[in-house]
C-alpha positions as protocol buffer text, in pm:
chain_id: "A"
residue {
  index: 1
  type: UNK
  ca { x: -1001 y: -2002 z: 1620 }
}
residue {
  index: 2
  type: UNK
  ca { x: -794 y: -1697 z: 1507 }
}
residue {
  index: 3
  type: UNK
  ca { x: -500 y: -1758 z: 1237 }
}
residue {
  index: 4
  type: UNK
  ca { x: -394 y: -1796 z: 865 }
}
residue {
  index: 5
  type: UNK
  ca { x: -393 y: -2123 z: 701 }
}
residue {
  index: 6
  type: UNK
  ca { x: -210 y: -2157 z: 377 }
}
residue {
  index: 7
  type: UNK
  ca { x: -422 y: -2400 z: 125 }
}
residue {
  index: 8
  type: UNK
  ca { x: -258 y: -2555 z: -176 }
}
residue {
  index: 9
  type: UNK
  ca { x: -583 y: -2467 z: -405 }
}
residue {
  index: 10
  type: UNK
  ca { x: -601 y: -2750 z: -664 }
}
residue {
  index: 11
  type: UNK
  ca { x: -729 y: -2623 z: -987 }
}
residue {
  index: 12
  type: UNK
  ca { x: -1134 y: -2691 z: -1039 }
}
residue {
  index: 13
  type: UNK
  ca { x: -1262 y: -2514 z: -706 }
}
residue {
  index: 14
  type: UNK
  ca { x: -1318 y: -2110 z: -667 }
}
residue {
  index: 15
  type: UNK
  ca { x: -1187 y: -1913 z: -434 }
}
residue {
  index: 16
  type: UNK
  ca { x: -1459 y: -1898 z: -238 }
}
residue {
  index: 17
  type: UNK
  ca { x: -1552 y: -2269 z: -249 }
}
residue {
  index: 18
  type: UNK
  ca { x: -1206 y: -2291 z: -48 }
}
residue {
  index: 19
  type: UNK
  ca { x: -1324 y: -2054 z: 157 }
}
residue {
  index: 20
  type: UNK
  ca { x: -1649 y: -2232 z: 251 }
}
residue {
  index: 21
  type: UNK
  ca { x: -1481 y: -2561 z: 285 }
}
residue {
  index: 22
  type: UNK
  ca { x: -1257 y: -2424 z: 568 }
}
residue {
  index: 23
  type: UNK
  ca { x: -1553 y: -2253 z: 731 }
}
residue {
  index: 24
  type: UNK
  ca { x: -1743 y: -2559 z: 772 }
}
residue {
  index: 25
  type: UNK
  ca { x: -1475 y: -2771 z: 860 }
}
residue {
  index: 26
  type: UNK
  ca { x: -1366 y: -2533 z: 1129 }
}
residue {
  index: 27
  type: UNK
  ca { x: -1717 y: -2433 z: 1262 }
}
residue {
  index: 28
  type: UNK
  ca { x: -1634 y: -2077 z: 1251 }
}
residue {
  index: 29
  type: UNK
  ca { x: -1828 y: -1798 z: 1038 }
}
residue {
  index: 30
  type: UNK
  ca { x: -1587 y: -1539 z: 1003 }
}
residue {
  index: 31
  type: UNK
  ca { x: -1353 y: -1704 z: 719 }
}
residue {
  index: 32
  type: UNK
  ca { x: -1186 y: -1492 z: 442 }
}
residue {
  index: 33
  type: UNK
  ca { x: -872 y: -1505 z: 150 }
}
residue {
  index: 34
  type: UNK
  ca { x: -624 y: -1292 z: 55 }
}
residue {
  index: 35
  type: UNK
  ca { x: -584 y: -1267 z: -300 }
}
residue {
  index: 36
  type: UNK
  ca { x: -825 y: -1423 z: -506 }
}
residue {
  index: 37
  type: UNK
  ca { x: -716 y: -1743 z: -735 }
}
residue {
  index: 38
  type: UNK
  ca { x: -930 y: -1774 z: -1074 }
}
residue {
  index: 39
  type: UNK
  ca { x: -1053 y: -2103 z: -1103 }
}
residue {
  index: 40
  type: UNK
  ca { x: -844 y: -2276 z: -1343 }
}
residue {
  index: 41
  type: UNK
  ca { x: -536 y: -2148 z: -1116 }
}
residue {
  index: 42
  type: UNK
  ca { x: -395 y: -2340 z: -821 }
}
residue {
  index: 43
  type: UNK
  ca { x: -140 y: -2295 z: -575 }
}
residue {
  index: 44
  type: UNK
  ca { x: -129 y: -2067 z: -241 }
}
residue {
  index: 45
  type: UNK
  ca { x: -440 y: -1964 z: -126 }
}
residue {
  index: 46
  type: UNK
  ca { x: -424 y: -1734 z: 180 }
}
residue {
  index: 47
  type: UNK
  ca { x: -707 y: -1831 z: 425 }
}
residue {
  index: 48
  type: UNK
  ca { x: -816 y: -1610 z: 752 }
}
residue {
  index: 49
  type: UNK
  ca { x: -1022 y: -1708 z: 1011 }
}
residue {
  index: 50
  type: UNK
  ca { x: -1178 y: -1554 z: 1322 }
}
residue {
  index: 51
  type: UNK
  ca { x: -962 y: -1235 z: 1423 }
}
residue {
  index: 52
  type: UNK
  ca { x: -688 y: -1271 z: 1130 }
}
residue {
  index: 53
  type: UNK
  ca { x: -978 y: -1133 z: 896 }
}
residue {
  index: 54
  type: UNK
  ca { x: -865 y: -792 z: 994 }
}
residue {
  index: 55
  type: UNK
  ca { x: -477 y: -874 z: 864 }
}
residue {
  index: 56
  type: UNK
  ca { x: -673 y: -902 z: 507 }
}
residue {
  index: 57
  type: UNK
  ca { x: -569 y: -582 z: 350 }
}
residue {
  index: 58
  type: UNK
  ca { x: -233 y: -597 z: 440 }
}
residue {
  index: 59
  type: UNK
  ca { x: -179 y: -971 z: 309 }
}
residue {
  index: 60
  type: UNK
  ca { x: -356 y: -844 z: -15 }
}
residue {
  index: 61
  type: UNK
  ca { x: -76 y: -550 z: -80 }
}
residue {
  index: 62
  type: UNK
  ca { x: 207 y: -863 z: -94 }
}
residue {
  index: 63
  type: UNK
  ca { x: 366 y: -938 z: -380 }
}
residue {
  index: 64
  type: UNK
  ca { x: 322 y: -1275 z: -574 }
}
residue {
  index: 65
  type: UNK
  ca { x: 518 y: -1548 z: -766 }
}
residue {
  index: 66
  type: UNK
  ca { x: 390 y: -1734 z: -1020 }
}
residue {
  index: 67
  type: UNK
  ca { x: 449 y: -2039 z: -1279 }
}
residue {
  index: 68
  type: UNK
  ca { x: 231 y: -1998 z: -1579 }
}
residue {
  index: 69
  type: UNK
  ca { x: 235 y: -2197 z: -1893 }
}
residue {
  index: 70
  type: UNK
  ca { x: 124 y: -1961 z: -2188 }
}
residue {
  index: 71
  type: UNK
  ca { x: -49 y: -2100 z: -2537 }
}
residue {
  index: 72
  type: UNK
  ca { x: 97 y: -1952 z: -2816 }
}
residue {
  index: 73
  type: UNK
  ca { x: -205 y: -1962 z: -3113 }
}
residue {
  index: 74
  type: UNK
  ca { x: -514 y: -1956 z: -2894 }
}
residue {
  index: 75
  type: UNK
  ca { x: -757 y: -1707 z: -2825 }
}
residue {
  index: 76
  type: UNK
  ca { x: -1020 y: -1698 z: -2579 }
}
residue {
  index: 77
  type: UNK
  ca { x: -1257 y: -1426 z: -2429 }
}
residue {
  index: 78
  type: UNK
  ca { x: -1137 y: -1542 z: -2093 }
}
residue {
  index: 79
  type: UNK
  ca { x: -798 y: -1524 z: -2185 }
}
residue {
  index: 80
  type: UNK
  ca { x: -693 y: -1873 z: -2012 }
}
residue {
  index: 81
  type: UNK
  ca { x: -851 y: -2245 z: -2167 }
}
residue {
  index: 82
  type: UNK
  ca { x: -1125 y: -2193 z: -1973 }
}
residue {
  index: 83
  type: UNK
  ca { x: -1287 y: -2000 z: -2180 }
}
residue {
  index: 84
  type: UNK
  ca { x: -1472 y: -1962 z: -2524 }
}
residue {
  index: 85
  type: UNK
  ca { x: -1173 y: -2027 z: -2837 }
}
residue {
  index: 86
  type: UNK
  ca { x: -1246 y: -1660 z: -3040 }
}
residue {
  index: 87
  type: UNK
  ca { x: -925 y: -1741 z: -3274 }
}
residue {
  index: 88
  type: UNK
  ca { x: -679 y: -1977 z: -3385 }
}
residue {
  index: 89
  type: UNK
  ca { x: -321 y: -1916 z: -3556 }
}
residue {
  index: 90
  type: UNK
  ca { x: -29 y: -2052 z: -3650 }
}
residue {
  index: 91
  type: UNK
  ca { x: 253 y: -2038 z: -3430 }
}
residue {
  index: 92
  type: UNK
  ca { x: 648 y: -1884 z: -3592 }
}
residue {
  index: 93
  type: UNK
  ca { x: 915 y: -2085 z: -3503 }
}
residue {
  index: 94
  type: UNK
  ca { x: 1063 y: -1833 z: -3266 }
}
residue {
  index: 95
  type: UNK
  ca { x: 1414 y: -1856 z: -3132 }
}
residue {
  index: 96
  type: UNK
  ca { x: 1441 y: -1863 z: -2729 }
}
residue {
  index: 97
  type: UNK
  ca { x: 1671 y: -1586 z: -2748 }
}
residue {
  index: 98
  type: UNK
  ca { x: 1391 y: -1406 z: -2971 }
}
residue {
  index: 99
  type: UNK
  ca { x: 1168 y: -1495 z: -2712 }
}
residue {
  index: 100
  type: UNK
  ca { x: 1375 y: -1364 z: -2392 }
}
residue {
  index: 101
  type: UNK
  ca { x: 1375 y: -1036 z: -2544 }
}
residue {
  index: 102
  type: UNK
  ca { x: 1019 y: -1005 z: -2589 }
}
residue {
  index: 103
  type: UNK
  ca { x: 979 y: -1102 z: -2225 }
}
residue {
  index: 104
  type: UNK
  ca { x: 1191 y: -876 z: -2060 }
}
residue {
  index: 105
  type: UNK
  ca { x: 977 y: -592 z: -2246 }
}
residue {
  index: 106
  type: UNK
  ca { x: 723 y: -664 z: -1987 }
}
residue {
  index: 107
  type: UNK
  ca { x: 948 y: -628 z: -1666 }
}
residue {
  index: 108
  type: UNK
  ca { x: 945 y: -332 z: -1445 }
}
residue {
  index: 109
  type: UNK
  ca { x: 622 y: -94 z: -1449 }
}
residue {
  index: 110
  type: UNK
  ca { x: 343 y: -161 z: -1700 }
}
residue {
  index: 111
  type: UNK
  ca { x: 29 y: -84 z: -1754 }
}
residue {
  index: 112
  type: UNK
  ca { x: -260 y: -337 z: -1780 }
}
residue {
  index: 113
  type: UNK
  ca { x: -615 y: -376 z: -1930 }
}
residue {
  index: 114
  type: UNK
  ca { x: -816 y: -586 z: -1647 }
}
residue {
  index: 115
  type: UNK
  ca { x: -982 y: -855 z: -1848 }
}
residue {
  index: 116
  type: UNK
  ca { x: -1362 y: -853 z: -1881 }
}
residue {
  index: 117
  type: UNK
  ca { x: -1360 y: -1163 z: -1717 }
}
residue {
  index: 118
  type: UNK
  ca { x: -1197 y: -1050 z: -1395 }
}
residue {
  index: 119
  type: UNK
  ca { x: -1354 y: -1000 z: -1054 }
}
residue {
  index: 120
  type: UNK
  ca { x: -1288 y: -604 z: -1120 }
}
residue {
  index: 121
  type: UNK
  ca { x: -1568 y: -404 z: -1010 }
}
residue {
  index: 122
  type: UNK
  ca { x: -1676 y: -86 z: -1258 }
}
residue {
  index: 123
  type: UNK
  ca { x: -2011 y: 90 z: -1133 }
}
residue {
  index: 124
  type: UNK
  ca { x: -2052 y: -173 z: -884 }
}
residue {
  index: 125
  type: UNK
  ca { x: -2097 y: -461 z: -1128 }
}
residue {
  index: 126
  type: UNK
  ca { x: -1822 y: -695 z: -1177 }
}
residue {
  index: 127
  type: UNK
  ca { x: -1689 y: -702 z: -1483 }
}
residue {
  index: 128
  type: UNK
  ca { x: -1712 y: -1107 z: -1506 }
}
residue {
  index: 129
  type: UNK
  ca { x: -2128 y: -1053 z: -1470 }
}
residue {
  index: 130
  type: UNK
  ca { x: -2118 y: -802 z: -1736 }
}
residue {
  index: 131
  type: UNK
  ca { x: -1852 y: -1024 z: -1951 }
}
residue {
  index: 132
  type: UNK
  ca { x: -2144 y: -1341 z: -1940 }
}
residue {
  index: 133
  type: UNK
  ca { x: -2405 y: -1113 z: -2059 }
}
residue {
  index: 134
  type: UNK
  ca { x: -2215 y: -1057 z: -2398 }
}
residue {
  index: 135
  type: UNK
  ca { x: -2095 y: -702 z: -2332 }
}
residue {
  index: 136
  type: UNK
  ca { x: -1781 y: -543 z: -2323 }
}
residue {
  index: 137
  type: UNK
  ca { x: -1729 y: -199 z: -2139 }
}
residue {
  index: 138
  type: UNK
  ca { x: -1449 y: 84 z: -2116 }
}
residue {
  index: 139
  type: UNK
  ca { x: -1159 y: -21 z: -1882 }
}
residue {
  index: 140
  type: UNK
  ca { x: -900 y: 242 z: -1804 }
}
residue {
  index: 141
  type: UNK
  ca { x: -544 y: 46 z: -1817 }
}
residue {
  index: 142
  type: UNK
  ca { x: -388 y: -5 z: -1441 }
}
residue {
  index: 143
  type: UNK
  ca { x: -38 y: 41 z: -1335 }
}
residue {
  index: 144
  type: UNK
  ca { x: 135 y: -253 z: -1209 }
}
residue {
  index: 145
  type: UNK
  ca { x: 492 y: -385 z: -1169 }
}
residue {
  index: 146
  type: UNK
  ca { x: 660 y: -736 z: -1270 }
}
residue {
  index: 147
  type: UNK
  ca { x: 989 y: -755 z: -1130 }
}
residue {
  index: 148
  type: UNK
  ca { x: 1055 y: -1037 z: -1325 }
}
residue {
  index: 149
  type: UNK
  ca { x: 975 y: -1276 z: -1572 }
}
residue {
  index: 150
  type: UNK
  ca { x: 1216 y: -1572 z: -1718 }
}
residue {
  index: 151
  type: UNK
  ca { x: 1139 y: -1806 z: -1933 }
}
residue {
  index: 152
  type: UNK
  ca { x: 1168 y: -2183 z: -1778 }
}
residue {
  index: 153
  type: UNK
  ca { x: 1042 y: -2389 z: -2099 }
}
residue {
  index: 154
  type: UNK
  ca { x: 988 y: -2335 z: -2480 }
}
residue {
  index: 155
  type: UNK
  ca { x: 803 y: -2654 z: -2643 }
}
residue {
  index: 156
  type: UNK
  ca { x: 594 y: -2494 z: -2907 }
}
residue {
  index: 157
  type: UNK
  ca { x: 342 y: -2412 z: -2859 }
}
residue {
  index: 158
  type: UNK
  ca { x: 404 y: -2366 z: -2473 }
}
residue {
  index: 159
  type: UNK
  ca { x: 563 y: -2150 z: -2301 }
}
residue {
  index: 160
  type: UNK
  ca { x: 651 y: -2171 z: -1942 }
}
residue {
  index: 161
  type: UNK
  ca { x: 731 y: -1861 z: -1731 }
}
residue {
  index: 162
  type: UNK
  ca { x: 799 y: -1744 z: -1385 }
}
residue {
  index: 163
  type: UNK
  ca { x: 643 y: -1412 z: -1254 }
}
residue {
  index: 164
  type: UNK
  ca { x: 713 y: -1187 z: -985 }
}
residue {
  index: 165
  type: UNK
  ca { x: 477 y: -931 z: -998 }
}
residue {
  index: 166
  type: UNK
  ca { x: 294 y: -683 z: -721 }
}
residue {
  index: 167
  type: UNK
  ca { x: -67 y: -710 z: -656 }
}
residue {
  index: 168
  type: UNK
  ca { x: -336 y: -642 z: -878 }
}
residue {
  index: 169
  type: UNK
  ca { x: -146 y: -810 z: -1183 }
}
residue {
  index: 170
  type: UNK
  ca { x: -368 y: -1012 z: -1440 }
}
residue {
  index: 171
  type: UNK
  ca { x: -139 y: -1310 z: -1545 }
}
residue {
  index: 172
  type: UNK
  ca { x: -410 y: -1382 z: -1828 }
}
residue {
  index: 173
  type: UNK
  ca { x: -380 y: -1018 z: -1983 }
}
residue {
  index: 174
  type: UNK
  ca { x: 2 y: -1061 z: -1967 }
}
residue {
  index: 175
  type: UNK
  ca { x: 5 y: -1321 z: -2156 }
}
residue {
  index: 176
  type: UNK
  ca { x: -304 y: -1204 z: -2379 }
}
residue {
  index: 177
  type: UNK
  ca { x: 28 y: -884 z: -2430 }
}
residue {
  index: 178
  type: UNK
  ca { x: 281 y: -1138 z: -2472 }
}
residue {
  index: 179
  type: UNK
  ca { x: 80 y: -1328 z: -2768 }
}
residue {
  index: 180
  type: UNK
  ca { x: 27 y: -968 z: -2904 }
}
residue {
  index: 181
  type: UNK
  ca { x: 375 y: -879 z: -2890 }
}
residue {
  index: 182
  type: UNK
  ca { x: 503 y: -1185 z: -3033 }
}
residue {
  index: 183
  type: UNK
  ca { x: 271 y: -1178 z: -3317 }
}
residue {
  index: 184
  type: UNK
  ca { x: 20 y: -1440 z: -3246 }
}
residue {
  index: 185
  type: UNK
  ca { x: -242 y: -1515 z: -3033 }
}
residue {
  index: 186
  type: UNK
  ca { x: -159 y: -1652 z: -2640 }
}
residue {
  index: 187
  type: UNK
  ca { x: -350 y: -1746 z: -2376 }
}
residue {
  index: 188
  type: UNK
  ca { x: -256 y: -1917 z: -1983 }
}
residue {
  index: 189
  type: UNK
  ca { x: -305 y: -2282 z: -2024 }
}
residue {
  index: 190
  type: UNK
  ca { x: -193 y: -2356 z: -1669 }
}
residue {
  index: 191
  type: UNK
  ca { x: -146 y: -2059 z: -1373 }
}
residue {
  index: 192
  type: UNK
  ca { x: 7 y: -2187 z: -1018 }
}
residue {
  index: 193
  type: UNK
  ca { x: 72 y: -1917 z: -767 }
}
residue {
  index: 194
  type: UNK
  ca { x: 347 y: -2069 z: -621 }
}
residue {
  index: 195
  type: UNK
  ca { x: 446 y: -1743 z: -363 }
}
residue {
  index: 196
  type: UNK
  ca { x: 196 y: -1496 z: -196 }
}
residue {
  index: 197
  type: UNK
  ca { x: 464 y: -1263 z: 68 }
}
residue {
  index: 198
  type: UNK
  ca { x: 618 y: -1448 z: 255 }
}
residue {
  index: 199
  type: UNK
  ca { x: 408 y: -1758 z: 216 }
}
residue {
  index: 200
  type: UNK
  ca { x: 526 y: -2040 z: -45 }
}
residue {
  index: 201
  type: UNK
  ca { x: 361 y: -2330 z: -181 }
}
residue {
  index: 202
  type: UNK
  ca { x: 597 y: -2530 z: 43 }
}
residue {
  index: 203
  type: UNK
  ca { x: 428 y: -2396 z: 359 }
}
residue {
  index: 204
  type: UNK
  ca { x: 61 y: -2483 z: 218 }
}
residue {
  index: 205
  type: UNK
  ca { x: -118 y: -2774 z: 310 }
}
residue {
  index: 206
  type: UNK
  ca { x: -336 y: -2962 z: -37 }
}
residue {
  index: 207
  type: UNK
  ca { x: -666 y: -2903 z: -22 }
}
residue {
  index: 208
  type: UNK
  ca { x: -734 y: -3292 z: -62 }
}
residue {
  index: 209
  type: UNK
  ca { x: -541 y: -3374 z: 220 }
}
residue {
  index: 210
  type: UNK
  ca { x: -728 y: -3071 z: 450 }
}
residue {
  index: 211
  type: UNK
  ca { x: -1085 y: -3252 z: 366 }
}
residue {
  index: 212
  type: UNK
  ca { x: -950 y: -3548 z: 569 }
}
residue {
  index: 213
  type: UNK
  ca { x: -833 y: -3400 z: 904 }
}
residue {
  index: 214
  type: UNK
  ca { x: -978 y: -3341 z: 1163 }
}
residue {
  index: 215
  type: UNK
  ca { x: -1033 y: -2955 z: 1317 }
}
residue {
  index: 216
  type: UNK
  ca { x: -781 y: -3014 z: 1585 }
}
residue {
  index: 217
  type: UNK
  ca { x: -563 y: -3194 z: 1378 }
}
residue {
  index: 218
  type: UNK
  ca { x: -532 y: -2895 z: 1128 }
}
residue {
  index: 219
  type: UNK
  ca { x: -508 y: -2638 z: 1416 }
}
residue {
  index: 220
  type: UNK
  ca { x: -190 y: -2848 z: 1564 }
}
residue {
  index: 221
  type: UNK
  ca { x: -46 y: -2840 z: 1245 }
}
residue {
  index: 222
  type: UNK
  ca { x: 287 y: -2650 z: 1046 }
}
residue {
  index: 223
  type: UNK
  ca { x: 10 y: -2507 z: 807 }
}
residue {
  index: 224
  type: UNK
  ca { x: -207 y: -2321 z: 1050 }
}
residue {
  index: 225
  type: UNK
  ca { x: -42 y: -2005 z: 1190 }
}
residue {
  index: 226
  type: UNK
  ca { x: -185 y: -1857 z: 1511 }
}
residue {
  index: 227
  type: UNK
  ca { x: -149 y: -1504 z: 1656 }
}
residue {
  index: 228
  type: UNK
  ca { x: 152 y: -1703 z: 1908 }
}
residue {
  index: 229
  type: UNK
  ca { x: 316 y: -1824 z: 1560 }
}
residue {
  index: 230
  type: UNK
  ca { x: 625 y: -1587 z: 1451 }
}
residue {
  index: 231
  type: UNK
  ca { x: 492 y: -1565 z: 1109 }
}
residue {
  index: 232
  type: UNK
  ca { x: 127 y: -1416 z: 1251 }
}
residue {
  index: 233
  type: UNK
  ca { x: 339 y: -1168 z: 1456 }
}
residue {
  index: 234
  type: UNK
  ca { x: 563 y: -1048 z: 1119 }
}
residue {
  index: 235
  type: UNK
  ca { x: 258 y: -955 z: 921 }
}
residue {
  index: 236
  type: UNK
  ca { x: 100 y: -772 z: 1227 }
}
residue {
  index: 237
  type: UNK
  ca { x: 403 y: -549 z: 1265 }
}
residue {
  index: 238
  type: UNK
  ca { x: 476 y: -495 z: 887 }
}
C-alpha cells in the first residue's frame, strides 16, 4: 500500500503516535511524516506509506501555512502553554496598527534561534533531551524566510496570526521574537498548520474519524493519494 495520506492531527497526540496509528491500521511497516507537528499543534500531517517513504525529503523542503494564536505576557521554557510558566507581565495596550508594524518586521529572510525544546539535533542529541535535563547549550541562529504574516485577531492578550513561512521555521521562537519586540513576554497558545505544499487542511481527513474506517475504506478514499493519483505524480516530477 504505496501513497500519502493527509491526517488532520488533533492537538494531544505526537507526531509519531500518528504515525503508529496509521501503521497499524494499515498493516504495513514502512510508515513515515513529512514535517513534524509539536504536540500541542494540529492540523496537516503528511503521512507516507510503503514506497512514498522515498518522496520524504522532497515533501519536507515545501513551504507551510499556519494559524497561530500568540500570548502576549507569558513565558515558558517551551515557548508554547505547554510548557513550564518562567515569567509573567503585564500586557500595553497596543494599537493594531502598532502591532502590524511590528509584524511585518519579521517578513522576508530572518534568522532564528531553534528552541531548546525542538527536535533539532546538536552532537547527535536532540536538543528537547538535553532541554529536560535542565541544560541549555550554544545554538547558532538559522536562516529562514516568512513570506508573510497578517494579523487576523487582536483580543488582548491574544493575538491571532497567519504564517507563510519555508521549512525549518520555529513558530514558537517567532513568537518568543514577537513578545521580545513588542516589549513583553509571548508565547503560541494555539498552532494549526493549516497548509503543507500543496496539501491543505481541506484535503486531510480527522484523525478521529480515520480510527473508525476500515483499511479499504481509507484506501478508496479523497484523502489517500496513490502513485495513479495526479497529486502523487506532481510531487514525483517536482
Amino acid at each position: 500500500m504505496d501513497g500519502i495520506l493527509i491526517i488532520d492531527k488533533p492537538s494531544g497526540p505526537t507526531s509519531h503516535d500518528i504515525v503508529s496509528a496509521v501503521r497499524r491500521k494499515l498493516d504495513i511497516k514502512k510508515v513515515g511524516h513529512a514535517g513534524t507537528l509539536d504536540p500541542m499543534a494540529c492540523g496537516v500531517l503528511i503521512i507516507l506509506t510503503g514506497r512514498a517513504t522515498k518522496l520524504s525529503s522532497e515533501l519536507l523542503c515545501s513551504d507551510k501555512t499556519y494559524i497561530a494564536k500568540i500570548r502576549l505576557g507569558v513565558l515558558t521554557d517551551t515557548f508554547d502553554l505547554d510548557g513550564t510558566v518562567r515569567s509573567v507581565c503585564d500586557v500595553p495596550d497596543f494599537s493594531e496598527k502598532y502591532i502590524d508594524g511590528v509584524l511585518s518586521k519579521f517578513e522576508g529572510e530572518i534568522f532564528q534561534l531553534p528552541p531548546m525544546y525542538s527536535a533539532k539535533k546538536i552532537n547527535g542529541k536532540k536538543l528537547y533531551e538535553i532541554a529536560r535535563k535542565g541544560i541549555e547549550v550554544e545554538r547558532k541562529p538559522a536562516k529562514v524566510n516568512v513570506y508573510g504574516i497578517k494579523r487576523i485577531n487582536y483580543a488582548k492578550p491574544d493575538l491571532t496570526v497567519k504564517i507563510s513561512c519555508s521549512k525549518g521555521t520555529y513558530i514558537r521562537a517567532l513568537a518568543y521574537d514577537i513578545g521580545r519586540v513588542l516589549g513583553c513576554n509571548a508565547c503560541v497558545a494555539y498552532l494549526q498548520r493549516v497548509e503543507n505544499g500543496c496539501f491543505s487542511i481541506k484535503d486531510a481527513l480527522p484523525f478521529e474519524r480515520f480510527k473508525l474506517m476500515e483499511k479499504a475504506e481509507i484506501a478508496e478514499s479523497k484523502y489517500f493519494l496513490s502513485k495513479n493519483n495526479e497529486s502523487f505524480k506532481d510531487i514525483k516530477r517536482s
